[in-house]
C-alpha positions as CSV (number, residue, x, y, z in Angstrom):
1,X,48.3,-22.5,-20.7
2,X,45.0,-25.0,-21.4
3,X,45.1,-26.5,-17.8
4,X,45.0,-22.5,-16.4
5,X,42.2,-21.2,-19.1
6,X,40.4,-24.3,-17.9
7,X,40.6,-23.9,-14.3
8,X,39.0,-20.4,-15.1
9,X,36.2,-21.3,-16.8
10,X,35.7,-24.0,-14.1
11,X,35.8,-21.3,-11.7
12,X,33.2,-19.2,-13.4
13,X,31.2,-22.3,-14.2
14,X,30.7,-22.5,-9.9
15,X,31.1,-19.4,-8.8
16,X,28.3,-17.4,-10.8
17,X,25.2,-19.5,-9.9
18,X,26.5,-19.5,-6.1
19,X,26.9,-15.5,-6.7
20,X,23.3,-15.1,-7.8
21,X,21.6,-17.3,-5.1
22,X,21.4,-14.5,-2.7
23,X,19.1,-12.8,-5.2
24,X,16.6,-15.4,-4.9
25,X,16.2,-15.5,-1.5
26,X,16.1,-11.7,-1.6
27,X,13.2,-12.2,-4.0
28,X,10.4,-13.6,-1.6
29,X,7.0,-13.3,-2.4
30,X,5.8,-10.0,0.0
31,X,3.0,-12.0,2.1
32,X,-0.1,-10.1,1.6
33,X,-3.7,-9.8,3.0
34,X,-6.4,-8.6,1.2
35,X,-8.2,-5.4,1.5
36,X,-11.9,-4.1,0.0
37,X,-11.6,-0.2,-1.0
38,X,-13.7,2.4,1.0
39,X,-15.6,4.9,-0.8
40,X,-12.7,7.5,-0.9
41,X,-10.0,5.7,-0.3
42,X,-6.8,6.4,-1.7
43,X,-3.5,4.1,-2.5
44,X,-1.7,7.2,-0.8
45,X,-3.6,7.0,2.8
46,X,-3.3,2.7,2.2
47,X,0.4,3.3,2.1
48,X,0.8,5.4,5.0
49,X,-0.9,2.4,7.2
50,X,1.6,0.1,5.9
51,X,4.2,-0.8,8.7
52,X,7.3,0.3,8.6
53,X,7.2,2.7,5.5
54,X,9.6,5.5,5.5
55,X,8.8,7.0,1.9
56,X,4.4,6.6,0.8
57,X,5.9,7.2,-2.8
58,X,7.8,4.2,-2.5
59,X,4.8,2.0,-1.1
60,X,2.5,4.0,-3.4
61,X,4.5,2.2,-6.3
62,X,4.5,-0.8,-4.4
63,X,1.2,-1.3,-4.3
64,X,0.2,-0.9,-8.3
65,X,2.5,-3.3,-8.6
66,X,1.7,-5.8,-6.4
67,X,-2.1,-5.8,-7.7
68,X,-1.4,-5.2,-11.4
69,X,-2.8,-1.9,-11.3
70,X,-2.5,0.5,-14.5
71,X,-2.3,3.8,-12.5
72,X,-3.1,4.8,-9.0
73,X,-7.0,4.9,-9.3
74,X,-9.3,2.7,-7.1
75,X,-12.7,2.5,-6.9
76,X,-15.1,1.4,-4.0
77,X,-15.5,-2.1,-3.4
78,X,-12.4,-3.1,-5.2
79,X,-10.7,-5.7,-3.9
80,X,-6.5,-5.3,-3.4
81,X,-3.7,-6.6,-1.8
82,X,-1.6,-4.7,0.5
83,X,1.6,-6.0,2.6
84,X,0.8,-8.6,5.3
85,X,1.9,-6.5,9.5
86,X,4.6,-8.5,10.2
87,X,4.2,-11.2,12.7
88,X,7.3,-11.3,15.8
């Protein structure tokens, strides 16, 4: 009964950090380019110019997060980051 409880736990002991290795490669910094804010300018027309976006909330949300912002408000001048085009 010890040797089988063992060879569990050795199991375990491998096979969780080889299950959670795909999350790190999952988790890649987004490479990013930096934009200065237009007088007018809102994070809802910045997210409709990012390629590939199917839903603006999504990339709305996206994009406080990815510069830190505490709501969705920008002001001229301001410098943020916004998703890098993606090269072929």
């Amino acid at each position: 009964m010890s040797k089988t409880i063992f060879f569990l736990s050795a199991a375990i002991f491998v096979a969780v950090p080889l299950a959670n290795r795909g999350d790190a490669v999952q988790s890649r910094p987004t490479p990013t380019i930096e934009h200065r804010v237009m007088p007018g300018e809102t994070l809802w027309e910045l997210a409709a110019a990012i390629p590939g976006v199917d839903d603006r909330r999504d990339a709305v949300h996206r994009l406080i997060e990815l510069n830190g912002l505490p709501n969705g408000s920008l002001q001229a001048g301001q410098t943020i980051r916004i998703p890098a085009p993606r090269t072929p």
